[in-house]
Structures are given as structure tokens and as C-alpha cells.
C-alpha angles and dihedrals in degrees: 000000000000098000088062093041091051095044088052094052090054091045092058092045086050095060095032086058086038085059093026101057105038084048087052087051088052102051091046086055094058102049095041083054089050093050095044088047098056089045091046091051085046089055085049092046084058100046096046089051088049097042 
């Protein structure tokens, strides 16, 4: 009975790390895209003022 017990808590770990971490990526995706898009405006901002 603790073997089940035991493989069940590792199954539910197991699924809980497969939705958890893809959610985390893409998170960090987000943000690293945010942050690129405002330098990158910024870059336009500067070529438009020097054109």
C-alpha cells in the first residue's frame, strides 16, 4: 500500500512539473519580448529623430 501511495505521489508531482514549467517558459517569454519591444521602440524613436 505504500508503494502506491508513493508512486501516486510522484505521479502527481510528475504532471504537476509537465503544466508548471511550460507555463513558467512561457512567462519568461513574455516578459523577455516586453522588455525587447519597448528597447527596440526606443531604437525607432532614435532613427526617426536622426533621419
Amino acid at each position: 500500500m505504500k508503494a502506491l501511495k508513493t508512486v501516486a505521489v510522484a505521479l502527481g508531482i510528475t504532471l504537476g512539473a509537465m503544466i508548471v514549467i511550460p507555463l513558467i517558459v512561457l512567462a519568461g517569454l513574455f516578459v523577455w519580448l516586453k522588455l525587447t519591444e519597448e528597447s527596440d521602440e526606443e531604437a525607432l524613436e532614435l532613427d526617426q529623430e536622426g533621419a
